[in-house]
C-alpha positions as CSV (number, residue, x, y, z in Angstrom):
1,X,-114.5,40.9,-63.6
2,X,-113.5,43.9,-65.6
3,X,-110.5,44.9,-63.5
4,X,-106.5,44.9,-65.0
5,X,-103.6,43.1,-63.7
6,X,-100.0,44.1,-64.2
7,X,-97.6,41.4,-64.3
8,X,-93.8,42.3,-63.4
9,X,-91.1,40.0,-64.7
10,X,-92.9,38.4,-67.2
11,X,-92.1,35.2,-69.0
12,X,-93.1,31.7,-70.7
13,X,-94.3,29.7,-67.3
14,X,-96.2,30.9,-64.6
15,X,-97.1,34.7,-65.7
16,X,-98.1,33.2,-69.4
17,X,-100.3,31.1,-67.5
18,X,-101.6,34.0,-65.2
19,X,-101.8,36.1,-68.6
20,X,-103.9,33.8,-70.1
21,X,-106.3,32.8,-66.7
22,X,-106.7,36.1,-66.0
23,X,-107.6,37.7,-69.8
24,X,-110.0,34.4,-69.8
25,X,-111.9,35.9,-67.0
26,X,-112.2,39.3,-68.2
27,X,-109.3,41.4,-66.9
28,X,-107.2,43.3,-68.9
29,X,-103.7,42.0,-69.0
30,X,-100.4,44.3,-68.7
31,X,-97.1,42.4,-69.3
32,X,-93.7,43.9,-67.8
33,X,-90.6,42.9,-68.8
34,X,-86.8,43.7,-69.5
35,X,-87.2,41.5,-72.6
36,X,-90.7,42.3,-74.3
37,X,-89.9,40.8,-77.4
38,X,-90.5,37.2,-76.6
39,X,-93.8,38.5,-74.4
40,X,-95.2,39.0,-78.2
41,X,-96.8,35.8,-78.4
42,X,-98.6,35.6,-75.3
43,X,-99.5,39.0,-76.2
44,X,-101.2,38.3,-79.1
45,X,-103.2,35.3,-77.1
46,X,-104.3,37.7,-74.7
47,X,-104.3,41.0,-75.9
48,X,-101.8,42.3,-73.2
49,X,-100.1,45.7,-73.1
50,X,-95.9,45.3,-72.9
51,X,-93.8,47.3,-71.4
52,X,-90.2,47.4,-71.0
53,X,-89.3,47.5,-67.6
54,X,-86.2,46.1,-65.2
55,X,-87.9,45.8,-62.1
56,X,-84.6,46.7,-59.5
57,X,-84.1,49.8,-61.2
58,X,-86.0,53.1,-59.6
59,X,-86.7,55.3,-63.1
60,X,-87.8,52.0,-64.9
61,X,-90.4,50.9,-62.4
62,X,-91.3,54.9,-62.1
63,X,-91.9,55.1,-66.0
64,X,-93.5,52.1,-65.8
65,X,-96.2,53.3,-63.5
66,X,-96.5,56.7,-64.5
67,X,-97.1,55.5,-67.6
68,X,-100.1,53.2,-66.3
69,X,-101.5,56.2,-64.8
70,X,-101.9,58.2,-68.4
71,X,-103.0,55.2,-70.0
72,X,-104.8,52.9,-68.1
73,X,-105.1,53.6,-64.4
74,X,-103.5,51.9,-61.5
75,X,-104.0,48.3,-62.0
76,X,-106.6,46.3,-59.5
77,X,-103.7,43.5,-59.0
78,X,-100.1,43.6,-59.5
79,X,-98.1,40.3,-59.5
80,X,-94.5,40.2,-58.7
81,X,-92.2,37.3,-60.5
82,X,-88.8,37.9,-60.9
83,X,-85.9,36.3,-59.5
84,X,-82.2,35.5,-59.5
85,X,-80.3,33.2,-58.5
86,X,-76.1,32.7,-58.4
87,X,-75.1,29.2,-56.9
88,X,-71.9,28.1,-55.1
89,X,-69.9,28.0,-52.2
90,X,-69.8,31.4,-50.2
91,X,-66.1,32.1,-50.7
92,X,-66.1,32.0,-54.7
93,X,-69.4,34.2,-54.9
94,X,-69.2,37.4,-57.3
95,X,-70.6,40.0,-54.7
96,X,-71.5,42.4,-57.9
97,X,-73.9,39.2,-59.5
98,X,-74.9,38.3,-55.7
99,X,-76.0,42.3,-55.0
100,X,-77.6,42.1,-58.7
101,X,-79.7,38.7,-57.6
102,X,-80.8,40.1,-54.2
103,X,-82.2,43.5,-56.4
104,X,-84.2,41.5,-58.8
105,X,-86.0,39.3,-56.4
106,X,-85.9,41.5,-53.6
107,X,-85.4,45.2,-54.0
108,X,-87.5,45.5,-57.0
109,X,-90.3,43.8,-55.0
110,X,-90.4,46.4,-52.7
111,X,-90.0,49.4,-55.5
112,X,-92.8,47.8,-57.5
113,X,-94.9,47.3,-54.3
114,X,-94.2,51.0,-53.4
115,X,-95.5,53.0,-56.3
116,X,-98.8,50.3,-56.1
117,X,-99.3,50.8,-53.0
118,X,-99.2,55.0,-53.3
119,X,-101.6,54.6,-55.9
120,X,-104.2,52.0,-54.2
121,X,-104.2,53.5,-51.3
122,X,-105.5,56.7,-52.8
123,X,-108.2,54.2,-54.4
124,X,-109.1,52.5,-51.2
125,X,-108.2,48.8,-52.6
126,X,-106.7,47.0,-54.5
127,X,-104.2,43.6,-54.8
128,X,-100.8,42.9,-54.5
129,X,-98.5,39.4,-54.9
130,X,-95.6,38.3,-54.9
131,X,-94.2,34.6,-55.9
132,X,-91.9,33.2,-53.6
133,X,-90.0,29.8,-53.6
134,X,-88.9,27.3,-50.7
135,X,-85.8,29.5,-50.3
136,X,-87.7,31.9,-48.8
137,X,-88.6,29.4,-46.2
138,X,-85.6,27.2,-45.4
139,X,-82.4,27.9,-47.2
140,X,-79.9,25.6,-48.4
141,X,-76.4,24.9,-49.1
142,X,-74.9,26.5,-52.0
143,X,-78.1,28.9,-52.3
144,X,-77.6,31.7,-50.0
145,X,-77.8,34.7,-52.6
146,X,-81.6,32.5,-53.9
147,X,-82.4,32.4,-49.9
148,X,-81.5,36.1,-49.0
149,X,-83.6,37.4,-51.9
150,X,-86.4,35.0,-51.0
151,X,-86.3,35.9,-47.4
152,X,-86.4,39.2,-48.1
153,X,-89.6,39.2,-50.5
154,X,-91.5,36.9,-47.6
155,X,-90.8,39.9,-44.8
156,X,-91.7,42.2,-47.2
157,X,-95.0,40.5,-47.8
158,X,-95.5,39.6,-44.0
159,X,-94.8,43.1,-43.0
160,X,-96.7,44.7,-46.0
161,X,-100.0,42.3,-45.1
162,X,-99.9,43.3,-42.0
163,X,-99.6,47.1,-42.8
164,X,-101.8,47.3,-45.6
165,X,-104.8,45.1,-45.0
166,X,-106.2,47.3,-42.8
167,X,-106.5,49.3,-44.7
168,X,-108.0,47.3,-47.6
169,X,-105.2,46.2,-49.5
170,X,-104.8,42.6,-50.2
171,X,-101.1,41.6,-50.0
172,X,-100.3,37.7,-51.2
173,X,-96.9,35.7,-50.9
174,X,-96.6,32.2,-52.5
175,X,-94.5,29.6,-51.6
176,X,-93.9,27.8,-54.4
177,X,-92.1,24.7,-52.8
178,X,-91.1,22.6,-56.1
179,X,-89.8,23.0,-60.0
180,X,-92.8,24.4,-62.5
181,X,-93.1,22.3,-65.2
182,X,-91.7,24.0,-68.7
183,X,-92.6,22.9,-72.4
184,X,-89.3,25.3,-73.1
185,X,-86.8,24.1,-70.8
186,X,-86.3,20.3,-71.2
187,X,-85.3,19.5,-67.8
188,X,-88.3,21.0,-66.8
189,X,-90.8,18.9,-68.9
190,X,-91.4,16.4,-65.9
191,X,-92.1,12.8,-65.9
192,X,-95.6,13.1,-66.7
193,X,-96.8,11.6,-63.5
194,X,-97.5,15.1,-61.9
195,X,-94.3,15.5,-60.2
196,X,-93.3,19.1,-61.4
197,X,-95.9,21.9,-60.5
198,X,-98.8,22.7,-63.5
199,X,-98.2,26.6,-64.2
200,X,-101.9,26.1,-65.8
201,X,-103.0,24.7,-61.9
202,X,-100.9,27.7,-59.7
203,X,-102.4,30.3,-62.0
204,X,-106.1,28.9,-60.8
205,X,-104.5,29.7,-57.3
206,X,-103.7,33.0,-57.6
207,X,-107.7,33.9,-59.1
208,X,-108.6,32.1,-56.0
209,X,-106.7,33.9,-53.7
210,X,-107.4,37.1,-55.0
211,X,-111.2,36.6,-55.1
212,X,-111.2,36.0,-51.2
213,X,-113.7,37.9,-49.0
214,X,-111.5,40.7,-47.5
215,X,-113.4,39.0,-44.2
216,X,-111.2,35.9,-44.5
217,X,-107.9,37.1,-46.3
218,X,-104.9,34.9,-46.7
219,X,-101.5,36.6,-46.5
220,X,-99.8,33.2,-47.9
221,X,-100.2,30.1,-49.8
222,X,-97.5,26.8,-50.2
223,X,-98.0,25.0,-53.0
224,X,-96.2,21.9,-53.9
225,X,-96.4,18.8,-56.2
226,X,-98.3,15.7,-54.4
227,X,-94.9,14.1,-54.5
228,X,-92.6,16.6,-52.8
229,X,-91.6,15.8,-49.1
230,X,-92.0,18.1,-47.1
């Protein structure tokens, strides 16, 4: 491919699996993160570029990108993956943590799609996703700070598709609609019949997706394990 992909909130599952797809394929691999330390592994595996970055705050993301610019240009796809939940009943919420949560997976989502966005358009193309989660579909009880973040980052990506792939600017939202499967989270390892999402498997989705004829774009994928109801 020869192109570069920024990944924003990076960690151990999904964007280690992207990391490593991607760098496999020939793209050149930058890894954002508020904690680049523990990106150093993965790093080394796929000869990333780190950067320190917390994704709801305005001069972080600005660094970040200007930075990108002196270095190595605007990225041909930029994936967005953070997200924060706080759990319970509405009248015991901490509206500091809630307002916190809805930044990360929300706000920052449209910061980071903003300075991408500025720059492809001046390119004439380019890629942008963002990884989304059941809540952003139906929300349930005891998860309304998870849903109002999720909710969000779908209408952002609804609205932004329908802005920006006219003018050749490929926006993605994924529904991921079930628990990734973790080697560093024990309840997370699954019971080895498939019934926890292979970050290995949605990784191969997002190459797909963003390899699609601009004749037939997607704006959205769901992707859930074989045994999740629906």
């Amino acid at each position: 491919m020869g192109n570069s992909v920024l990944i924003v909130g990076a960690g151990f599952g999904l964007s280690a699996s992207l990391a490593r797809l991607f760098s496999r394929e020939g793209m050149s691999v930058i890894l954002a993160s508020r904690n680049i330390a523990k990106l150093e592994p993965i790093a080394a595996e796929t000869g990333a570029d780190l950067h320190q970055c917390d994704a709801s705050n305005i001069e972080d993301v600005n660094r970040l990108f200007a930075g990108l610019d002196k270095n190595v240009g605007t990225p041909d796809l930029v994936i967005y993956n953070p997200s924060a939940a706080v759990r319970g009943p509405i009248q015991d919420l901490d509206p500091e943590k809630t307002k916190d949560a809805i930044n990360i997976t929300c706000y920052g989502a449209f910061l980071v799609a903003q300075q991408a966005s500025k720059r492809m358009l001046e390119l004439g193309h380019g890629s942008i996703f963002f990884t989304g989660a059941t809540a952003g579909v139906k929300g349930f009880s005891n998860s309304s700070v998870f849903a109002m973040g999720k909710f969000g980052l779908r209408g952002l990506a609804q609205s932004l598709a329908r802005e920006l792939h006219p003018k050749n600017i490929h926006i993605g939202h994924f529904v991921i609609d079930g628990g990734i499967r973790s080697a560093h989270r024990p309840e997370r390892h699954g019971n080895g019949n498939d019934n926890m999402l292979d970050p290995d498997e949605l990784a191969k989705t997002y190459l797909q997706f963003y390899r699609q004829h601009r004749s037939a774009w997607a704006w959205e994928v769901e992707l859930r394990p074989w045994v999740e109801s629906f």
